[in-house]
C-alpha positions as CSV (number, residue, x, y, z in Angstrom):
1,X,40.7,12.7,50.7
2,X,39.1,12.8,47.2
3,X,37.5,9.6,46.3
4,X,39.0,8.2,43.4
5,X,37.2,8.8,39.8
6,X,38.6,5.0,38.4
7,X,36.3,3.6,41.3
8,X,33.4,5.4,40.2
9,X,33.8,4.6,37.2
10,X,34.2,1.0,38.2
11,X,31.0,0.7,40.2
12,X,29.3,2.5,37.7
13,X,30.2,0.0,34.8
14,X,29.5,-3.1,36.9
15,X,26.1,-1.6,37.7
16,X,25.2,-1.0,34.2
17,X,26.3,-4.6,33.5
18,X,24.1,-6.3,35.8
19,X,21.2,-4.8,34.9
20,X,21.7,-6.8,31.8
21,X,22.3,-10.2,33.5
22,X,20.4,-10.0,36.7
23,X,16.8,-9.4,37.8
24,X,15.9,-6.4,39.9
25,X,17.0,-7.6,43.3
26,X,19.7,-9.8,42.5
27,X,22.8,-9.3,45.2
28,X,25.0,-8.8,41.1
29,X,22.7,-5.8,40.8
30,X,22.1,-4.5,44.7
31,X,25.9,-4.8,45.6
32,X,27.6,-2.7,42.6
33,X,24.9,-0.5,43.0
34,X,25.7,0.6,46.5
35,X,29.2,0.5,45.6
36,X,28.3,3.0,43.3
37,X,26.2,5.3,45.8
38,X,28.7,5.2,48.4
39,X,31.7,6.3,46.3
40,X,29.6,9.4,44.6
41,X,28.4,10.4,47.7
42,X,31.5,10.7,49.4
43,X,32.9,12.4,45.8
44,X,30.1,15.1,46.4
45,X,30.8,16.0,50.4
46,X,34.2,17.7,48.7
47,X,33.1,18.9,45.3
48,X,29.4,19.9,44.2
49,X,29.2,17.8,40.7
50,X,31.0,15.5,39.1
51,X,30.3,15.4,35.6
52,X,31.1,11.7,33.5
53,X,31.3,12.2,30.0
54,X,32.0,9.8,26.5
55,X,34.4,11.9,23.7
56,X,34.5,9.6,20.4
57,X,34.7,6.6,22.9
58,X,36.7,7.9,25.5
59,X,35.1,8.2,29.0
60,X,36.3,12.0,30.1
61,X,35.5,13.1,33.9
62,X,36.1,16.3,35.2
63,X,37.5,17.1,31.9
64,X,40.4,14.3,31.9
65,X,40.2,11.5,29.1
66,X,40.6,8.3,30.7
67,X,43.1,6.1,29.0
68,X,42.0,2.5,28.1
69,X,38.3,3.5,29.0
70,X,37.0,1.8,25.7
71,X,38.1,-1.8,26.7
72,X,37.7,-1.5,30.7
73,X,34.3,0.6,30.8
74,X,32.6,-0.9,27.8
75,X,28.9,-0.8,29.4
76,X,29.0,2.8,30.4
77,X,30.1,3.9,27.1
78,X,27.5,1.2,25.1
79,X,24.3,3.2,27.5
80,X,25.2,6.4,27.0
81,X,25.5,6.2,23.3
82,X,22.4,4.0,22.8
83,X,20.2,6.7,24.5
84,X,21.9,9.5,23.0
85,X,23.6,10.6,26.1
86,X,27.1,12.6,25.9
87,X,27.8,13.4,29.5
88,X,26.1,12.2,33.2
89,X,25.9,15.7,35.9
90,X,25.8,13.9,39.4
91,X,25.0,17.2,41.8
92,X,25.3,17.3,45.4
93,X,22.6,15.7,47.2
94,X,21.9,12.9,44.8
95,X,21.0,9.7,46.8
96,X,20.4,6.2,46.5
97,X,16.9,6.8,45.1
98,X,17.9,8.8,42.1
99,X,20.9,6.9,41.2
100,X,19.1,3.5,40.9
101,X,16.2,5.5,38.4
102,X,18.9,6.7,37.0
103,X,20.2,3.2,36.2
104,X,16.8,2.0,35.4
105,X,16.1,4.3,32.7
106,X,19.6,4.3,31.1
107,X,19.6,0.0,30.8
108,X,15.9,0.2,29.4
109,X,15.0,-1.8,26.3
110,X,14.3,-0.4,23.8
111,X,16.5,2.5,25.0
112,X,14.1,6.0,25.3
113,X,13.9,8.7,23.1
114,X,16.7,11.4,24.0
115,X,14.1,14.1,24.0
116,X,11.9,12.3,26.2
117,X,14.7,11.1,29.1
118,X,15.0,15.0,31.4
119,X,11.1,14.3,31.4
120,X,11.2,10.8,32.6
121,X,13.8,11.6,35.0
122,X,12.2,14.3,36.5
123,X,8.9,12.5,36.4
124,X,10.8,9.8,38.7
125,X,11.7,12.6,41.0
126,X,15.4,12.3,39.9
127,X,16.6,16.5,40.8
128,X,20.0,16.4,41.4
129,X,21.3,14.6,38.5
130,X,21.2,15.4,34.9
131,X,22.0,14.3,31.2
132,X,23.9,15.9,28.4
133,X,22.6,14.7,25.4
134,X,24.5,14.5,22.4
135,X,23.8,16.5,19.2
136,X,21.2,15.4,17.5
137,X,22.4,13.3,14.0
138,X,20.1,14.2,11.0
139,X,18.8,11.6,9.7
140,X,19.0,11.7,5.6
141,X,14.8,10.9,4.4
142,X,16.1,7.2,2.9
143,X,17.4,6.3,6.6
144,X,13.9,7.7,8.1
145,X,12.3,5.4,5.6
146,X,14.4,2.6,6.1
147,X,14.1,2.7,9.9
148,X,10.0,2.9,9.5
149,X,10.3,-0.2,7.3
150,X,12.4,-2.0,9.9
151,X,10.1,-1.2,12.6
152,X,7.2,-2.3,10.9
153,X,9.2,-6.0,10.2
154,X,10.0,-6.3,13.8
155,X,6.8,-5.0,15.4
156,X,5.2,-8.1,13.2
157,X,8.1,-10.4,13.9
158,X,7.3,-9.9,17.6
159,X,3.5,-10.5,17.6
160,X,4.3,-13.9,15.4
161,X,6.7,-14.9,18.5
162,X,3.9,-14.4,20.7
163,X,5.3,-11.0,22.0
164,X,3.6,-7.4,22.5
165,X,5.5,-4.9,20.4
166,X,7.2,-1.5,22.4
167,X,5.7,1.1,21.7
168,X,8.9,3.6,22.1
169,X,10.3,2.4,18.9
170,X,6.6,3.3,16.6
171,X,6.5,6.5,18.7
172,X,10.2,7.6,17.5
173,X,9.6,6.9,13.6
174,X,6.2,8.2,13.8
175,X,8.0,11.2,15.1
176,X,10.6,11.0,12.5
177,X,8.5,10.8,9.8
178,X,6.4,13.7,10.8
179,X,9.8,15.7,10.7
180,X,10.7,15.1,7.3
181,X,7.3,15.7,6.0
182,X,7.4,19.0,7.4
183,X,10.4,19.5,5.9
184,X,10.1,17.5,2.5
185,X,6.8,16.2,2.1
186,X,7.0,16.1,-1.8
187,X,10.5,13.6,-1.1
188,X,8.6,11.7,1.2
189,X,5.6,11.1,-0.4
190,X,7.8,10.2,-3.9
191,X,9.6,7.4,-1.2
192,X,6.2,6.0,-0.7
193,X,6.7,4.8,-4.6
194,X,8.4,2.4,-3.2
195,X,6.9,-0.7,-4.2
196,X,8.3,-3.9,-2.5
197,X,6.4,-6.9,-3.4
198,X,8.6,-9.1,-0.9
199,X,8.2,-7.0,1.8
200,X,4.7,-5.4,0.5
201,X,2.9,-5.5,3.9
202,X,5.8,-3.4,5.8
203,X,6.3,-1.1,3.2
204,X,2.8,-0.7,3.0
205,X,2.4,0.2,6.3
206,X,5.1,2.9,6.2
207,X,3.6,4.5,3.1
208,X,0.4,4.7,4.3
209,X,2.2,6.0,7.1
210,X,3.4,9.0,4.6
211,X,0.3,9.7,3.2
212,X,-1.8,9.7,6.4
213,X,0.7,12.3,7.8
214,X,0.9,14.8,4.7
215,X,-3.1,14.7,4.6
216,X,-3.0,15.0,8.1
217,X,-0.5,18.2,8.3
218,X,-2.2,19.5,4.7
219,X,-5.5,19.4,6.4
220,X,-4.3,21.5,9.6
221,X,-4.3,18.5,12.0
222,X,-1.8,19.6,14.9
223,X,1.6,17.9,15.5
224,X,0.3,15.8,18.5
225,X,-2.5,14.1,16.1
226,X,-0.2,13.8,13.2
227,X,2.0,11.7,15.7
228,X,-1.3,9.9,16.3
229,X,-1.9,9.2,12.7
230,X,1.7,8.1,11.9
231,X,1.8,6.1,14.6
232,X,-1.8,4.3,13.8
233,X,-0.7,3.9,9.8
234,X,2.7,2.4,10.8
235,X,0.2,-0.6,13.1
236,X,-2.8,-0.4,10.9
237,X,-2.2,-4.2,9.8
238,X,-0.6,-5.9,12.6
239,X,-3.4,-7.5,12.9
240,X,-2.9,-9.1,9.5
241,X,-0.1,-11.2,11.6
242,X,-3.0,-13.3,12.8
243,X,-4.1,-14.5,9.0
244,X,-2.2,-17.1,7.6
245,X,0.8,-16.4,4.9
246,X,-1.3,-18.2,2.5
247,X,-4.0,-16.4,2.8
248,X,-2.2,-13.3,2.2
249,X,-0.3,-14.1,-0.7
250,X,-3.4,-16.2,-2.6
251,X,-3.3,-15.0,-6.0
252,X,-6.8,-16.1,-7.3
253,X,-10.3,-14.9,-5.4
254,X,-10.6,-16.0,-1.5
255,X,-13.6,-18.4,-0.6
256,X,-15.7,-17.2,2.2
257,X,-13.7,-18.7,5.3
258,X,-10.6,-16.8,3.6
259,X,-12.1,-13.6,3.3
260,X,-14.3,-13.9,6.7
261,X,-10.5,-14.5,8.3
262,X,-9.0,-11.8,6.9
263,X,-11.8,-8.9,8.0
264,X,-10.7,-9.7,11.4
265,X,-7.7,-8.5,11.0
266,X,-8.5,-4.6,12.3
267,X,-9.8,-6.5,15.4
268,X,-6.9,-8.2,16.3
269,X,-4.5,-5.4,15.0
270,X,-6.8,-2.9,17.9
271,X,-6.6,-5.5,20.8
272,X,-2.3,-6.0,19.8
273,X,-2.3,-2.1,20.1
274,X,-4.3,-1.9,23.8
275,X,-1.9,-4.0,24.8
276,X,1.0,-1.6,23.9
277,X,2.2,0.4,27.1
278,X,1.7,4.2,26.4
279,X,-0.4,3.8,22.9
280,X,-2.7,6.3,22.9
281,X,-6.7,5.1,22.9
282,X,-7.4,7.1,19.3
283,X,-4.7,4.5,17.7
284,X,-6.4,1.3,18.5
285,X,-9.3,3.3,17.3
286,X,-7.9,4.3,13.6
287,X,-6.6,0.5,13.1
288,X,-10.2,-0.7,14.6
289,X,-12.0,1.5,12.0
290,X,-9.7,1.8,8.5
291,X,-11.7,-0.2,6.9
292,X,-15.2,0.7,8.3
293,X,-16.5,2.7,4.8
294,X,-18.2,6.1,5.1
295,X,-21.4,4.7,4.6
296,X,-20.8,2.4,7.5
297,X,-20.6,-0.9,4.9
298,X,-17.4,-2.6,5.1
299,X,-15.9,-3.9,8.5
300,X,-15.9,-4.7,11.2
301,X,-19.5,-3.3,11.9
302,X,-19.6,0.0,13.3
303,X,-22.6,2.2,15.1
304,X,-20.8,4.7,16.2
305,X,-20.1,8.0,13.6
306,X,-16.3,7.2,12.3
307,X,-13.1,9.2,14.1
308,X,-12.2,12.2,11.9
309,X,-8.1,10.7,11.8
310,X,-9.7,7.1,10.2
311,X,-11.1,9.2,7.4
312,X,-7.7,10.2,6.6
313,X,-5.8,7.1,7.2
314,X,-8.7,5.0,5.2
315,X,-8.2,7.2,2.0
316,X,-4.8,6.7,2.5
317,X,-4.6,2.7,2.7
318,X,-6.8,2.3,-0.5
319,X,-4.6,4.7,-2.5
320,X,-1.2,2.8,-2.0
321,X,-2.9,-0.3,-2.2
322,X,-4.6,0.8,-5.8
323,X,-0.8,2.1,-6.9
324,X,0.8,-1.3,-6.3
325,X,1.1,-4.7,-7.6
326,X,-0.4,-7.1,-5.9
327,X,-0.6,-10.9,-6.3
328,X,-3.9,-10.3,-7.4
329,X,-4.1,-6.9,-8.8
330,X,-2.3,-5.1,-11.3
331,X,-0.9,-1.5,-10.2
332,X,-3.4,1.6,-11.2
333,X,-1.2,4.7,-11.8
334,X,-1.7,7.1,-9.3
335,X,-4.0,9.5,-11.9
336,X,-6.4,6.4,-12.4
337,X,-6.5,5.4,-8.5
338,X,-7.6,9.0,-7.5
339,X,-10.4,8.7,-10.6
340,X,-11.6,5.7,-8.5
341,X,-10.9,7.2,-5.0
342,X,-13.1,10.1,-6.6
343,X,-15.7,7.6,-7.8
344,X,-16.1,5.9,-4.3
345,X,-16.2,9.9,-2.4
346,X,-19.4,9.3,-0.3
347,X,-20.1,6.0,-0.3
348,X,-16.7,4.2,1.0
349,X,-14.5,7.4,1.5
350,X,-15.2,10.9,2.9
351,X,-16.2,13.5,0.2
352,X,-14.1,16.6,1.9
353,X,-11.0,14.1,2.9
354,X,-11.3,12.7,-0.4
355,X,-11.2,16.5,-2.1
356,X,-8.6,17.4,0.6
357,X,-6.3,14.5,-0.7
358,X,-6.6,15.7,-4.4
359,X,-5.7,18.5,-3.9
360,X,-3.0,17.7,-2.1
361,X,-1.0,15.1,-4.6
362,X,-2.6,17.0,-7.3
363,X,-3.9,16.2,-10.6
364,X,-0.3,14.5,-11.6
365,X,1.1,13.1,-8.0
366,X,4.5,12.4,-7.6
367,X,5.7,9.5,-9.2
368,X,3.2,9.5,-12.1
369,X,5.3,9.4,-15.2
370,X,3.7,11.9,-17.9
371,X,4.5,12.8,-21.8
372,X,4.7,16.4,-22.4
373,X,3.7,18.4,-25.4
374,X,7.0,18.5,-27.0
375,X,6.7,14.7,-27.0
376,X,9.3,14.0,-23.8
377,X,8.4,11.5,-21.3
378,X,9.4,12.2,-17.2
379,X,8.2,12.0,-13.9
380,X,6.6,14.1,-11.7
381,X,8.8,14.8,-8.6
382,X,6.7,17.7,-7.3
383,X,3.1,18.8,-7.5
384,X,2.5,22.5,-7.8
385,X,-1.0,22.8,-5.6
386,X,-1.7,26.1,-7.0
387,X,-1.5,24.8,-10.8
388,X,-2.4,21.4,-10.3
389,X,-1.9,20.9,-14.2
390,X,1.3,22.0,-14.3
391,X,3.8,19.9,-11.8
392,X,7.4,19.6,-11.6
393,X,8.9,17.0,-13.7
394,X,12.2,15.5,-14.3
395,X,12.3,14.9,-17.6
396,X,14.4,11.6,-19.0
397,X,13.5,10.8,-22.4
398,X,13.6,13.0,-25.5
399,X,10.9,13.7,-28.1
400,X,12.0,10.5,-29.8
401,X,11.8,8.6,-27.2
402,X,15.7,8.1,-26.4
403,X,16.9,8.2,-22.6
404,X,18.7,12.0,-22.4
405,X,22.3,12.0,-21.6
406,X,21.6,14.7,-19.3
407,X,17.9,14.8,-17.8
408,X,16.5,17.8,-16.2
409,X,14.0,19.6,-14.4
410,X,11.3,21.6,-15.8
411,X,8.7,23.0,-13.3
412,X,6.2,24.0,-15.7
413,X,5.2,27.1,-13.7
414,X,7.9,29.1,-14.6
415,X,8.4,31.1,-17.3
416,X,11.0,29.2,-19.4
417,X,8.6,25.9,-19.6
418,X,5.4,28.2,-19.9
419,X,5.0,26.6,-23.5
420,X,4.6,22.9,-22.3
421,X,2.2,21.0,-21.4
422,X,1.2,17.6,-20.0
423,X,-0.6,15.9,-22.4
424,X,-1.0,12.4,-20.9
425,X,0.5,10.1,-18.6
426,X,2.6,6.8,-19.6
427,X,2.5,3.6,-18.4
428,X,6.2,2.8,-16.5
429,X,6.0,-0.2,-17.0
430,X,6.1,-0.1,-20.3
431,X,9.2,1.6,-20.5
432,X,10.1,-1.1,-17.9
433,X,11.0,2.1,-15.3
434,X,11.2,1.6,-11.3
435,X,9.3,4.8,-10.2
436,X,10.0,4.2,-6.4
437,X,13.7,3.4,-7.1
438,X,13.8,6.3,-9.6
439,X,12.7,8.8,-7.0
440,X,14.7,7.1,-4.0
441,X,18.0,7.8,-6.5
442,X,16.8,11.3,-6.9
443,X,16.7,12.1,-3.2
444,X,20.4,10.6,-2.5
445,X,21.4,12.7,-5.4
446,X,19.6,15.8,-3.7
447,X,21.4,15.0,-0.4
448,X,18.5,14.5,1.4
């Protein structure tokens, strides 16, 4: 007779549980668990699958909704969604082995990349079961953002607890990030505008982050080093968890010890990342050398000739950190910091990265607000890199200086804004405007 699908289910929900409560081993984890083989295997001697699904939070098997399944089988619903999961495939000849990897992997924390689980599987040997993931939500490029931010906060929060960061959760934004510049990178280098002085060090991290990727992808890096990058730029001052708050946030000149502590903080931040399961060796590297100079002054001290991606990132961390305000430092616009990004090419930056990176952003990057020729004031939104002089811009204030009712978009490429011109660039803070929030409106407006 057909084993019954509610015990299944059963076993397989008290398994899931116990992983939570119980070490490896524990008679609450080894007991459910061969609950659970017994009843499958028996189900498979008279069918060749059974397939266990989750519908908008009803557990379906073989097709049939179970009734009640949100309240009684709570866990297997909560690990299936959490790793992106829509229906378990157990196949004939799946054995004990299989089904407790299987378990393993789907009560990991932090839960795996949905891409990445088929490969972990199979890389367990698990053949004779298989996952359905669910269709992939697109993330909107504020939520990508957001999530970088967040990871940044906790990956810190952890090393102050004493704790080594996962790695799954840096990989995943890194990747995310990398997505929407590929698909936006003008949106998501405008997010980088934004300028939290709270949370400066996290949103920091996440722009650099931005930049390092577009330079990265603008200079024909391939995805896997882009990854690399992100990933590196999102870490690049963990280290700085190891200086004290004070320190950090001092608004007048640091005496000696001060500054001597905080120049270790690529050091620490390259022996958090070793420590990181799966972090690949040329991260610890970019976050050991971003801010080793070109000319080999700065620190720590370096012999060696400098990684190709630490060029990029390096350029990268001194531009957002020139664009914001600081306890000690007022905010350059972006046209002055790339004047003095320009002015340093060959001594502390790269002279081709440093080229490469102009070119990219332009000679009016996104965010910088600009007056045209007919006397209207806007802000760039996109750059055009084959008419560097001539972005896009969203203009919002008339000739006479009043905010338009209706603002709009003039790419001065085209023919119908042929006749204008940028004929300067205006401080926002004068006109007391929020670039970064400016732009972050803009893409929710966009949909994007």
């Amino acid at each position: 007779m057909k084993v019954d699908t509610e015990q299944i289910l059963r076993a397989l929900n008290a398994s899931l549980n116990s992983r939570k409560l119980y070490p490896a081993g524990h008679p609450s984890v080894t007991v459910p668990a061969r609950r659970l083989e017994e009843l499958i295997l028996d189900y498979l001697k008279e069918s060749d699958k059974l397939i266990v699904g989750v519908v908008d939070g009803t557990i379906i098997v073989e097709d049939i909704p179970v009734d009640g399944s949100e309240e009684q089988f709570h866990d297997i619903i909560e690990h299936l969604r959490k790793n992106g999961v829509g229906a378990i495939i157990f196949m004939r000849g799946a054995g004990k082995e299989e089904l407790s990897r299987l378990l393993d992997i789907l009560t990991e924390d932090p839960p795996n990349a949905p891409d990445e689980l088929e490969g972990k599987l199979r890389g367990k040997g698990v053949t004779h079961i298989n996952l359905k993931l669910l269709p992939k939500e697109k993330k909107s490029f504020l939520e990508v953002h957001g999530d970088a931010v967040r990871t940044v906060k906790n990956a810190m929060d952890e090393v102050r607890m004493g704790k080594i960061p996962k790695s799954n959760e840096v990989k995943n934004v890194a990747k995310d990030l990398t997505e929407m510049i590929f698909t936006d990178s003008n949106a998501m280098m405008g997010l980088a505008m934004i300028k939290s002085y709270d949370e400066y060090l996290y949103n920091h991290s996440v722009n650099v982050s931005i930049f390092s990727i577009s330079l990265g992808r603008f200079m024909s890096r391939d995805e896997n080093e882009l990854r690399i990058i992100g990933m590196a730029s999102l870490l690049h001052d963990i280290g700085k968890t190891g200086v004290s708050e004070h320190i950090i946030r001092k608004p007048g000149n640091l005496s000696f010890e001060e500054w001597e502590k905080v120049k270790e903080h690529p050091v620490l931040g390259s022996r958090i990342a070793q420590r990181m399961e799966g972090i690949d060796s040329r991260v610890t590297t970019i976050i050991y050398e971003h801010h080793v100079r070109y000319d080999h002054s700065g620190y720590p001290s370096l012999k060696d000739t400098l990684h190709p991606l630490s060029l990029i990132v390096s350029i990268a961390d001194a531009y957002d950190a020139l664009t914001t305000l600081r306890v000690y430092q007022k905010p350059f616009q972006p046209v002055e910091a790339m004047k003095i990004l320009n002015d340093l090419a060959g001594k502390h930056f790269d002279p081709s990265t440093v080229k490469a990176f102009e070119d990219m952003i332009g000679l009016y990057p996104v965010g910088t607000v600009v007056r045209l020729s007919s006397n209207e004031v806007g802000v760039v939104t996109k750059a055009n890199t084959n008419a560097s002089d001539r972005p896009v811009v969203k203009v919002i204030y008339d000739g006479s200086g009043s905010l338009l009712g209706k603002p709009y978009v003039a790419d001065l490429t085209q023919k119908d804004f042929q006749t204008l011109t940028v004929v300067g660039t205006v401080d926002p803070l004068a006109r007391n405007m929020d670039v970064g929030a400016f732009l972050a409106k803009e893409v929710t407006a966009e949909g994007r």
